[in-house]
N, C-alpha and C positions, 0 to 999 in steps of 0.2 A: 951112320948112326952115332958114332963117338964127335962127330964134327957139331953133329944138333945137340948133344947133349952138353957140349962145352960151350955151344952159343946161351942155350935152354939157361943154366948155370952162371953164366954173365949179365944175364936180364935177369936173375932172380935179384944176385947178387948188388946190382946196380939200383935194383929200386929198392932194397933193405937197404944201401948205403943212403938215397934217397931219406927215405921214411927216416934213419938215425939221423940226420942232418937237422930236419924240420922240427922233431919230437927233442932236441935239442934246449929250445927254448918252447915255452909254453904260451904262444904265443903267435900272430901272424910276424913275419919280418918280408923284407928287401933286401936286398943287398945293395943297395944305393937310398940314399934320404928321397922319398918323393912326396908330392902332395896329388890326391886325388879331390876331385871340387863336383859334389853330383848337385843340379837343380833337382827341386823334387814340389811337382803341382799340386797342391792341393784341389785343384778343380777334378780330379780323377777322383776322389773319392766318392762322391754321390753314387759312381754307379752302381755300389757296394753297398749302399747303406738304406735300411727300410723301417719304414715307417711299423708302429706295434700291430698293425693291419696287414702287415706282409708287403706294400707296396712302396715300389721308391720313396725315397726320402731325397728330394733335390735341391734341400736346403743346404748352403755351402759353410761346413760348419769346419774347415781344417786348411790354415794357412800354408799360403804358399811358404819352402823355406828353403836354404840349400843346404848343405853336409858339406866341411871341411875338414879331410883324414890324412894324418901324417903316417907314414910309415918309415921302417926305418931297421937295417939290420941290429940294434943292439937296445929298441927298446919295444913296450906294446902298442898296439896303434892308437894315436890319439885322435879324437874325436868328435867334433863340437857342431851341433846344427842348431844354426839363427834364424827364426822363426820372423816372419810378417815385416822384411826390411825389404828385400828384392819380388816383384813378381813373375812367375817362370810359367811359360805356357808356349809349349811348342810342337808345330803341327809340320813333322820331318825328320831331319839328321837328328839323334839323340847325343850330339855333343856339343859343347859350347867351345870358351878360349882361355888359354892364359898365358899370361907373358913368357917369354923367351927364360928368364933369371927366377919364376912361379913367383913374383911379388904380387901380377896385379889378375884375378881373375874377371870374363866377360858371359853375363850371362840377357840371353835377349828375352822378351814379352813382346804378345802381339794381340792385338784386338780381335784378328779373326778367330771366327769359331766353325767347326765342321759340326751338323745339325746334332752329331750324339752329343754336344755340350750346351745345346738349345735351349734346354728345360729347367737348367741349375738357375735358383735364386739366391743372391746378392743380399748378404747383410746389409742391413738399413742404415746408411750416412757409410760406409763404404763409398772412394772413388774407385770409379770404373773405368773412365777414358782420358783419351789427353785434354779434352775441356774442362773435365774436373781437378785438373792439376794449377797452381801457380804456380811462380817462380819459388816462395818462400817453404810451401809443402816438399817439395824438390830435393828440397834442402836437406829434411828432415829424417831417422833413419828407418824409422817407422813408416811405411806407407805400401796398402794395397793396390793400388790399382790397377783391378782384373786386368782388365780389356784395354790397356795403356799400350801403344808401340814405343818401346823404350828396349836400351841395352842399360843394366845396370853394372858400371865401374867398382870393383869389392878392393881393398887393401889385404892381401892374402901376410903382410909384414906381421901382423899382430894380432894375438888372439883375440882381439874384439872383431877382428871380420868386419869392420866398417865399408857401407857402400860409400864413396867419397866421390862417383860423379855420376849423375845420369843424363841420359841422351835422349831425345824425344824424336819421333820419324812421323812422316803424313803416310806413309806405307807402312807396311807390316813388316819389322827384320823377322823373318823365320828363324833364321841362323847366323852365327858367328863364330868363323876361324881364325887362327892366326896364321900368319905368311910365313911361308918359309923362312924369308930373311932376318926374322927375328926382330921385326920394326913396325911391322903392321897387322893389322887385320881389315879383312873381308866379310861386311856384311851383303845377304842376301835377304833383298827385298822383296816385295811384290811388284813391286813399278821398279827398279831400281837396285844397281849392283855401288856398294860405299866402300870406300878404303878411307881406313883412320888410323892413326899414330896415337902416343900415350905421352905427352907433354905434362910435365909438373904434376901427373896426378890428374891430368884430367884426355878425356879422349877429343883427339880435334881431325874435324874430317878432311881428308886430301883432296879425296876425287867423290863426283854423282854420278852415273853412268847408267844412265836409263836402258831399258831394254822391255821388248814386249810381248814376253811368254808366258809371265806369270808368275805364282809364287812358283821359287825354287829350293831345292835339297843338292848341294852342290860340296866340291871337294875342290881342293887345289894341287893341281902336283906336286912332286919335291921339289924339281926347277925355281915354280914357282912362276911360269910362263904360262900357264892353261890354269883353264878351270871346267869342268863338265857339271853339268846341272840337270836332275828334272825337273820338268814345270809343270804347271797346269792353270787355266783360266779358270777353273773353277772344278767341284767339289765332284762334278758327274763328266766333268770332261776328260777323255783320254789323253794321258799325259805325254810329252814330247821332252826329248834328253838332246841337252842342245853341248854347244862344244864351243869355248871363248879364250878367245887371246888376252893375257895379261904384259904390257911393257906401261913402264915408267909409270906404274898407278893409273892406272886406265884399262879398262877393259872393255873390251868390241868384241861382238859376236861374229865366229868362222863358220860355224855349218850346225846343219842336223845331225845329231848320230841316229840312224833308223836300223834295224833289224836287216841284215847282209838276206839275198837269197836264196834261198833252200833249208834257211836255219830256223830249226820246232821250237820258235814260243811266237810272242807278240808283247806290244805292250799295253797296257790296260791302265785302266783310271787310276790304281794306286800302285802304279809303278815309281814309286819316289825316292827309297832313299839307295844311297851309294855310294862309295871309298875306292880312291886310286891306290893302290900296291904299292909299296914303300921302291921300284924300281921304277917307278912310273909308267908301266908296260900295258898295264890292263886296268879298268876297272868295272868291280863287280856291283850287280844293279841288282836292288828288291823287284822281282815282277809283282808282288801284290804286298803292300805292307799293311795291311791287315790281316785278322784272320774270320776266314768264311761259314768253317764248321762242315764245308762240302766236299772239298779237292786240297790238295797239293799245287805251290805254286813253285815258279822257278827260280834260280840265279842264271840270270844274265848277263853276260860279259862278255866288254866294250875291248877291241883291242886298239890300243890306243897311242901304236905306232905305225898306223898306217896314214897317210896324209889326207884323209878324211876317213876320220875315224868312224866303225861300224861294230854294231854286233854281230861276232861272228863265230861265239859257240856259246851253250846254255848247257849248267845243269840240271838237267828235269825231274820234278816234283819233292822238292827239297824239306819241304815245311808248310803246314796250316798257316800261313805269310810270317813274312819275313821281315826283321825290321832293323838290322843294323849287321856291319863286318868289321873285322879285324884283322890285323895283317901283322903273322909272327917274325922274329927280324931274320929266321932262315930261310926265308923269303919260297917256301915250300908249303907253308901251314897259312892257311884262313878258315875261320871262322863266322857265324853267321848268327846270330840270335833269331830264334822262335816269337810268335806271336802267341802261344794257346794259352787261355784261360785257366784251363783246372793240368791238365798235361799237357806241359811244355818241356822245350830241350833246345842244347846248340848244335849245329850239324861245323861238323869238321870236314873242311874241302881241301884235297890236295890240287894246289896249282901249279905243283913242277911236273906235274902229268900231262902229255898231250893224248887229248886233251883234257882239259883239270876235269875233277871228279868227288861225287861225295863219298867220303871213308865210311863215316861213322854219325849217328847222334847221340848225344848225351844226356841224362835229364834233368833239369835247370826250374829253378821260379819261375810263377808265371809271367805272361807280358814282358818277355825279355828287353831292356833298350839299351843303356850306354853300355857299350864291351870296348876293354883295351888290358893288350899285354904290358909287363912293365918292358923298361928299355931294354933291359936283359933276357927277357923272353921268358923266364922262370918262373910267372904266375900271368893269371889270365884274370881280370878282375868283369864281372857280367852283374849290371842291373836290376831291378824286377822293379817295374810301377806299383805291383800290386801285395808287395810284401814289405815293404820300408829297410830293404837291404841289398848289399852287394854281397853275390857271391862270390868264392874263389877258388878259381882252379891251379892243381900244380900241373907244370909241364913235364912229361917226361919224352926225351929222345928227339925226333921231330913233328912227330904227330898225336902223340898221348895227352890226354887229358885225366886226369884226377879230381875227384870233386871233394875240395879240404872242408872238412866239418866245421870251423870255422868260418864267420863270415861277418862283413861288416853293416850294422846297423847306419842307418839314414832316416831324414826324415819322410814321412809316407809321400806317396806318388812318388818316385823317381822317374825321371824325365830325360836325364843329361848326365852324360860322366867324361869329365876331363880329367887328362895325366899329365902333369909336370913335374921339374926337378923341385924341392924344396927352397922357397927363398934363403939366401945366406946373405945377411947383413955386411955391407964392403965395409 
């Protein structure tokens, strides 16, 4: 009894020492300079908005924009979103890139559209595709173009947030990561996997590397030798997680990763997105990334030191779908964002359990998308499409979550949340 009472008393004590620390400054901080970079679609809006009649309103009345947030242990966060320069529309991983030194950030657009964005109408003299593009509009810093396949290049150096290069693709980049090595990024096509470098301010591609599974939601290891992807031929086809070798800027497809057997799930049409573990040991897969309104879907996970890698445990019925993970640096704690409308949450999973397990859910904004811990593990930064902010969680111990009343404003739709260190001019 006196041994729980003097643990009891050390946890009290330890999150008032906690609480005095934060309530310190009046204010979110870091403990390190970072920049966070969220894309945020405007095409999300419509589904929200009605006509005096009560019925949609699928007029596209609110610009794509993205959110550039400094934070920063010894001041308040600053904060600046540039409206109608970049267009951001992405259908998967809800994270984009930035450079290795956070100078340059990478945010993709793609033409496809899944049928719930069908119905949105297109301001009038609006571009929409790469046919309506020249060279000379390109140029310019102002430009929509919905349904454009393009990666837009941003200067994160200075507070104008100028886009200074763009990239046009006959495929659709779904998504863009940066490489381990600190030199490159990996785009993921529809027809086609790209690695590109950042020369003088501008992106120049290295490798094409066709492939024929489809769009993909993919990750890279920390090696920086693999890559794991979902795919899908299309919108109603059951999706496939394929598993690819990366040497010397090239990448070649090794195998299927399929469901090991005797193991309770499957995969299903929007089994799409999904993050390798900062050990590169496992990676956990959305079984449904939407949400249904009927069931619970699962987490999935890939163990991804077997020499053809399989799924070979699930957690079962985790979330109304699932749409994004995070991986805290004591390599003990993930996290998972929610899909639900009016009540949502993050479900916190223990992965140093054999085998991993859900602890807890939390309750969050809705339509949860980009989540990332800072370097330090100390805050937990989580998305919402459908409230034009990030929220922020404190960490406490290895598995705690807090939800700080605090939070940071974005431009509406959020879509995408990148972390990097703050640029520091050499």
């Amino acid at each position: 009894m006196k041994h729980k009472l003097i643990i009891t008393i050390c946890t009290v004590l330890n999150i008032w020492q906690f609480a005095m620390c934060e309530d310190s400054k009046p204010y979110l901080t870091t403990q390190t300079p970072i920049t966070l970079l969220s894309g945020n679609d405007g095409e999300t809006a419509p589904f929200l908005q009605t006509t005096p009649n009560g019925v949609t309103d699928w007029m596209l009345k609110r610009q794509d924009s993205f959110t550039v947030i400094q934070l920063g242990p010894n001041h308040p966060p600053i904060i600046k979103t540039v409206y109608g320069t970049v267009p951001t529309h992405i259908w998967g991983t809800p994270t984009m890139a930035m450079s290795k030194d956070g100078r340059y950030g990478l945010i993709t657009n793609h033409g496809f559209r899944v049928k719930y964005f069908q119905n949105i109408i297109y301001p009038k003299g609006d571009t929409l595709t790469n046919d309506d593009l020249t060279p000379e509009m390109l140029k310019k810093q102002n430009l929509a173009a919905h349904k454009s396949n393009m990666i837009s290049l941003i200067d994160l150096s200075t507070t104008d947030y100028k886009v200074i290069h763009r990239v046009l693709f006959e495929d659709n980049p779904l998504h863009v990561l940066a490489h381990p090595d600190g030199k490159h990024f990996v785009v993921g096509g529809s027809e086609n996997f790209y690695v590109y470098a950042i020369e003088d301010g501008n992106l120049i591609e290295i490798s094409k590397n066709p492939q024929p599974y489809g769009q993909p939601c993919f990750w890279i290891s920390p090696k920086g030798n693999r890559i794991i992807a979902t795919q899908t031929l299309g919108e109603e086809e059951t999706c496939t997680v394929q598993w690819y070798s990366m040497l010397n800027n090239k990448i070649s497809h090794l195998s299927e990763i399929k469901v090991a057997e005797g193991v309770d799930t499957k995969i299903m049409n929007r089994t799409l997105i999904l993050r390798i573990s900062l050990d590169g040991r496992m990676a956990l897969i959305c079984q449904r990334a939407s949400d249904s309104g009927l069931d619970f879907c699962d987490v999935q996970i890939a163990d991804l030191t077997l020499e053809k890698p399989a799924i070979t445990s699930v957690i079962k019925e985790v979330a109304d779908g699932v749409e994004s993970f995070a991986f805290h640096p004591n390599g003990k704690m993930a996290v998972v964002t929610g899909l639900g409308k009016f009540s949502n949450c993050i479900a916190v999973l223990d992965i140093a359990s054999k085998p991993s397990r859900l602890l807890y859910t939390i309750d969050a904004a809705s339509f949860g998308q980009g989540i990332e811990f800072t370097p330090e593990g100390d805050k937990l930064f989580v998305g919402s499409a459908n409230s034009g902010k990030i929220e922020v969680f404190d960490v406490l111990g290895d598995y705690e979550l807090r939800k700080n009343p605090k939070f940071l404003r974005v431009g509406y739709g959020h879509s995408s949340l990148t972390i990097g260190p703050r640029y520091q001019a050499k």
